[in-house]
C-alpha positions in Angstrom: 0.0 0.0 0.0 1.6 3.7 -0.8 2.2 5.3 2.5 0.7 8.5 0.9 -3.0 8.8 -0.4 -4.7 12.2 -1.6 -7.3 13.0 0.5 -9.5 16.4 0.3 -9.8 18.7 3.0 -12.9 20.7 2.4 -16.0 20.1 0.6 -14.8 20.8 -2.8 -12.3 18.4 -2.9 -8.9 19.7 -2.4 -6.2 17.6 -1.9 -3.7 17.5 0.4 -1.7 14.0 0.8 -2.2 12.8 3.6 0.0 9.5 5.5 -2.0 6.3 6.0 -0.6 5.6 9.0 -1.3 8.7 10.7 -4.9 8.6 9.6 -4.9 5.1 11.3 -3.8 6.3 14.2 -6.1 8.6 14.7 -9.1 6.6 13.5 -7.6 4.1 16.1 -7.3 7.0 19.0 -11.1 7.7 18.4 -12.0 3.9 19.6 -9.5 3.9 22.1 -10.7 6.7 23.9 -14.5 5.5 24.2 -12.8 2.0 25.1 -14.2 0.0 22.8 -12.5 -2.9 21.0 -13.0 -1.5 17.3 -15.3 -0.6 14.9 -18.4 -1.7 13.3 -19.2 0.0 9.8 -22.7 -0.8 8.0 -21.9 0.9 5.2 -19.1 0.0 2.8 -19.0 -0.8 -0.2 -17.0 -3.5 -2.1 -18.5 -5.2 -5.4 -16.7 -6.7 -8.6 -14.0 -4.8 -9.8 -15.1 -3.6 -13.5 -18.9 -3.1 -11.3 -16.9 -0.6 -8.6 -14.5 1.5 -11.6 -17.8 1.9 -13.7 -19.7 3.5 -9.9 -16.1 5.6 -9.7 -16.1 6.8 -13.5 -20.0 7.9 -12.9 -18.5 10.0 -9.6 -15.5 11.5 -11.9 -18.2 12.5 -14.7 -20.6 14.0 -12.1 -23.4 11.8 -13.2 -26.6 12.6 -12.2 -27.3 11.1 -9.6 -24.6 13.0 -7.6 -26.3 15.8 -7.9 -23.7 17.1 -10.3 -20.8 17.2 -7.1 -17.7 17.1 -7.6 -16.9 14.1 -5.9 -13.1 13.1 -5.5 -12.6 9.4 -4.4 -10.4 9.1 -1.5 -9.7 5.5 -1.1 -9.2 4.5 -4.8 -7.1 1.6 -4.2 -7.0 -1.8 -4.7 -9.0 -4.0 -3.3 -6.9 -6.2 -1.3 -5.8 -2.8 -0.1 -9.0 -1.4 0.8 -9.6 -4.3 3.2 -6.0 -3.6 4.5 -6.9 -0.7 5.6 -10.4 -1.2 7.3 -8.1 -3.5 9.6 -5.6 -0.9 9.8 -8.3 1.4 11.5 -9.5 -1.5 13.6 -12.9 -2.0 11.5 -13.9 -5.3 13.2 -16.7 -5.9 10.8 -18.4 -4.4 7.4 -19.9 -4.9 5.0 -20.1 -5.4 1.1 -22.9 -3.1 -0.4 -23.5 -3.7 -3.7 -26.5 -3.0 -5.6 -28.4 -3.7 -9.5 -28.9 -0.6 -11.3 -31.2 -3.1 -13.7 -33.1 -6.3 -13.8 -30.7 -9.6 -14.0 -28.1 -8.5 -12.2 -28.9 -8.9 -8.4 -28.5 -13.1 -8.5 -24.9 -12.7 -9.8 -24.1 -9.9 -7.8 -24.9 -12.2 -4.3 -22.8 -15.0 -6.3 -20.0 -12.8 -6.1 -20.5 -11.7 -2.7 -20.9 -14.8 -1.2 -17.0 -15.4 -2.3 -16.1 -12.3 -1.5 -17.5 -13.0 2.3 -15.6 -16.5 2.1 -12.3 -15.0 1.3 -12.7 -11.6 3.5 -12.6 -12.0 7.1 -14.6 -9.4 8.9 -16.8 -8.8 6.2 -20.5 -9.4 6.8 -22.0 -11.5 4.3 -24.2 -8.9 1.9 -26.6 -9.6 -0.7 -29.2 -7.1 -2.4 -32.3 -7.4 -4.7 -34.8 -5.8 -7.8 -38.0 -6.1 -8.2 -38.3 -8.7 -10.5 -39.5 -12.6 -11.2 -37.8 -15.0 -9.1 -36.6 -12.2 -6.7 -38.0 -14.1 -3.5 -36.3 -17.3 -4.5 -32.9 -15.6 -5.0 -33.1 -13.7 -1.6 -34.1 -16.9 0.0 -31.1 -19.0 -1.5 -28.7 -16.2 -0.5 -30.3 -16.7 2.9 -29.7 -20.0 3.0 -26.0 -19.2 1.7 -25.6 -16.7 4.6 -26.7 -13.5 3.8 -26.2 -11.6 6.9 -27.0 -8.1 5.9 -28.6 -6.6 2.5 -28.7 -4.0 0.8 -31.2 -2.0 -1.2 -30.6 1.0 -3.8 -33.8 3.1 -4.7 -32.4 5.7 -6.2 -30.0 3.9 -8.6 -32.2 0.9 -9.1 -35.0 3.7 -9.9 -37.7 1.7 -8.5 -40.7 1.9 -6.3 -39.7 -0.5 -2.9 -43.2 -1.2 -2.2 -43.4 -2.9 -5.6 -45.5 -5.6 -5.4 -42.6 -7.8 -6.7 -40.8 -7.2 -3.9 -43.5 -8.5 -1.2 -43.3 -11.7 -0.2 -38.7 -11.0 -0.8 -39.2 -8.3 2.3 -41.9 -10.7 4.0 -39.0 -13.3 3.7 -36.5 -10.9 5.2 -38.6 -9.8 7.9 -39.3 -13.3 9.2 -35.6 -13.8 9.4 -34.6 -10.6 11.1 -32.4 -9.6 8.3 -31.1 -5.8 8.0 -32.2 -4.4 4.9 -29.5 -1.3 4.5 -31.9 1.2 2.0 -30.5 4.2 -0.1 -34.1 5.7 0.4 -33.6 9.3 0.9 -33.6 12.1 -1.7 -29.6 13.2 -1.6 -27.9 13.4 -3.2 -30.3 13.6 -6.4 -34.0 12.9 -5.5 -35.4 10.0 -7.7 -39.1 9.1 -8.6 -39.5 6.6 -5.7 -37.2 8.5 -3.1 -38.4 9.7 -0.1 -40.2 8.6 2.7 -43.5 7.8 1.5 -43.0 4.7 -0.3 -40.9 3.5 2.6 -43.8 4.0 5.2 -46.0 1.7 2.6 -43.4 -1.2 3.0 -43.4 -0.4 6.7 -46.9 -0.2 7.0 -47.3 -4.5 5.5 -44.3 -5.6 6.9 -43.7 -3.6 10.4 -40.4 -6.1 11.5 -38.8 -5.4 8.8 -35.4 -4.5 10.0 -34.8 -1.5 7.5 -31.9 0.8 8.5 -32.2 4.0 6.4 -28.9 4.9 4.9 -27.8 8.6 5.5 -30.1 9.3 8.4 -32.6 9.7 4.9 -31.2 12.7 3.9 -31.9 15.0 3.6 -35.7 14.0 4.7 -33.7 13.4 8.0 -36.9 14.6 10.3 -39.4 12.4 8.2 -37.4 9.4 9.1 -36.6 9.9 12.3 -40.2 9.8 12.5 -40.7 6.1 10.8 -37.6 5.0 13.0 -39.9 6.2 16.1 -42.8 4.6 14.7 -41.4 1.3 14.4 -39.3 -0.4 16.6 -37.1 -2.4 13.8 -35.9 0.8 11.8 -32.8 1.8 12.6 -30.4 5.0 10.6 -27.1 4.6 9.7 -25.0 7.4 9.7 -23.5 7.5 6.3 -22.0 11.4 5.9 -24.2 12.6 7.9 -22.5 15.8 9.6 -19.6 15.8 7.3 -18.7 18.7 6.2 -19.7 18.0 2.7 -23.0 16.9 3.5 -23.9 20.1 6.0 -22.9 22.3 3.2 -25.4 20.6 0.7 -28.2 18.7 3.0 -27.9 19.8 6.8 -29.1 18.1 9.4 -31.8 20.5 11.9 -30.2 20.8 14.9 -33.8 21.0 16.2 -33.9 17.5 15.5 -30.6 16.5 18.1 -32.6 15.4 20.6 -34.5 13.0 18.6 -31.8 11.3 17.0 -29.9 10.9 21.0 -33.1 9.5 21.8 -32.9 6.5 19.3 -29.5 6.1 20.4 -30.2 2.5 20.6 -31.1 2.6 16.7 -28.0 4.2 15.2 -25.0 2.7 13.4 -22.1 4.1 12.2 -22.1 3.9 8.5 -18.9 5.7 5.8 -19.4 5.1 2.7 -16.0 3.7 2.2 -14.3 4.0 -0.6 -16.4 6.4 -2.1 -15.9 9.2 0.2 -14.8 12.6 -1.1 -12.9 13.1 2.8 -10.7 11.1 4.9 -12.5 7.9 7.2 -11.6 9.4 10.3 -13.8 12.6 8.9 -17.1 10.8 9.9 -16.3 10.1 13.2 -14.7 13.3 14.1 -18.2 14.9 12.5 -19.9 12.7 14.8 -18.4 13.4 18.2 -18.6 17.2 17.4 -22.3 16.7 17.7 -21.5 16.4 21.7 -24.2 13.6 22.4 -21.6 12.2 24.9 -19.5 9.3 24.7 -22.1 6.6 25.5 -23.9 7.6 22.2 -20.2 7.3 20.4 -19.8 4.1 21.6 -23.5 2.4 21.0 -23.5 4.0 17.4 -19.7 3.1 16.2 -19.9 -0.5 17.8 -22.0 -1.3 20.3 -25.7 -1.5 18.5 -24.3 -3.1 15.2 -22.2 -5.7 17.5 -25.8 -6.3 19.0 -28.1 -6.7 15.5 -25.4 -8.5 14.4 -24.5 -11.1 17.4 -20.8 -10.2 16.9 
């Protein structure tokens, strides 16, 4: 791995390099502190290779769907030396988000990740889904593979998760108590099924669904605090929220603090990593800044995932 990576500094993306092994140490300082043994991070992503440069090219040509941001990737390494470096910060466990951005692809997107799980240690077995035919049986068979965690995309997938399709796949997943990490929120780019609405219809026939809504929802941040209060299985993963990036685009309502302490209980610490236009230890430094108190730190960067996820 090169001992020096450019990293921005500031929402627009300027670089400064940056050591990895002072960034480690600091992402390592940050757990030490609040005594915990590591790090659990929801939120990463790692698919096929030619899959990942193709979501990397779409940042460098400000697709879309990024709003139109300029979006630099930090961590555009290898992937043996991605990994390396979650375990250089003490990441005990993440996971593999990948997602279909059609029809036919989900089924050999959980073949790969099923190897990639086999072959990763700490990595939490993911799997995502379409609405499609034959979407229940492939959730099921990744199930019976292992599956630990999947994830949803409804802003790249461009589809409507209460999609009758998709019914008896989240009935499936409910039963088994399996996280469902959803891209549901309207940032960076809202989509036609973004948003909360559609989300409280899936709540609404399946309430033990264990959906944790990446982003805290942004920015409809207040909306979903409110589905996470309603029902007992939501949970929010913290995925840029409070970065400097995001609170220059999408903030978060200070009003709404004392909500999101409250469901302290019902918050993991999610990055984004690699795809993240700042340094790792960014998103935890955002975090503390919020001055919830330590107790919060340590349920959202470990302690709540370690729970949902018996680690």
């Amino acid at each position: 791995m090169d001992d020096q990576r450019m990293e921005p500094v500031d929402p627009r993306g300027t670089a400064a390099p940056t050591p990895v092994g002072e960034e480690a140490g600091e992402v390592r300082r940050f757990w030490n502190r609040l005594g915990l043994p590591g790090l659990v991070d929801v939120h990463t992503h790692f698919m096929p290779e030619r899959v990942l440069r193709k979501v990397w090219a779409y940042f460098d040509a400000l697709g879309p769907l990024t709003g139109g941001l300029e979006w630099p990737i930090t961590y555009r390494n290898e992937e043996a030396e991605r990994t390396a470096l979650l375990r250089e910060f003490g990441v005990r466990a993440f996971t593999a988000m990948l997602y279909p951005h059609k029809p036919g692809m989900a089924r050999w997107l959980n073949d790969w990740a099923t190897d990639f799980a086999r072959r990763t240690p700490g990595c939490l077995h993911t799997a995502t889904l379409h609405p499609e035919p034959g979407v229940e049986t492939y959730v099921r068979e990744a199930v019976e593979a292992g599956a630990r965690v999947f994830k949803a995309h409804v802003q790249v997938g461009a589809y409507d998760p209460a999609d009758e399709l998709l019914d008896d796949a989240w009935g499936l997943l409910a039963e088994a108590g399996i996280p469902v990490v959803i891209h549901c929120g309207s940032g960076p780019a809202p989509g036609k099924h973004t948003g909360p609405e559609p989300i409280a219809r899936v709540l609404a026939r399946h309430p033990r669904l264990r959906l944790v809504v990446a982003h805290l929802g942004m920015p409809e941040y207040e909306e979903f605090l409110t589905l996470a209060e309603r029902y007992g299985e939501v949970r929010l993963d913290t995925t840029m929220a409070f970065t400097d990036f995001a609170e220059e685009l999408m903030p978060f309502p200070r009003r709404a603090l004392p909500r999101l302490a409250g469901l302290g209980d019902r918050v993991l610490l999610g990055s984004d990593f690699p795809n993240i236009p700042y340094p790792y230890v960014h998103q935890l430094q955002a975090l503390e800044r919020l001055d919830l108190g330590d107790e919060w730190l340590r349920a959202v960067c470990h302690d709540n995932a370690a729970e949902l996820f018996a680690l």
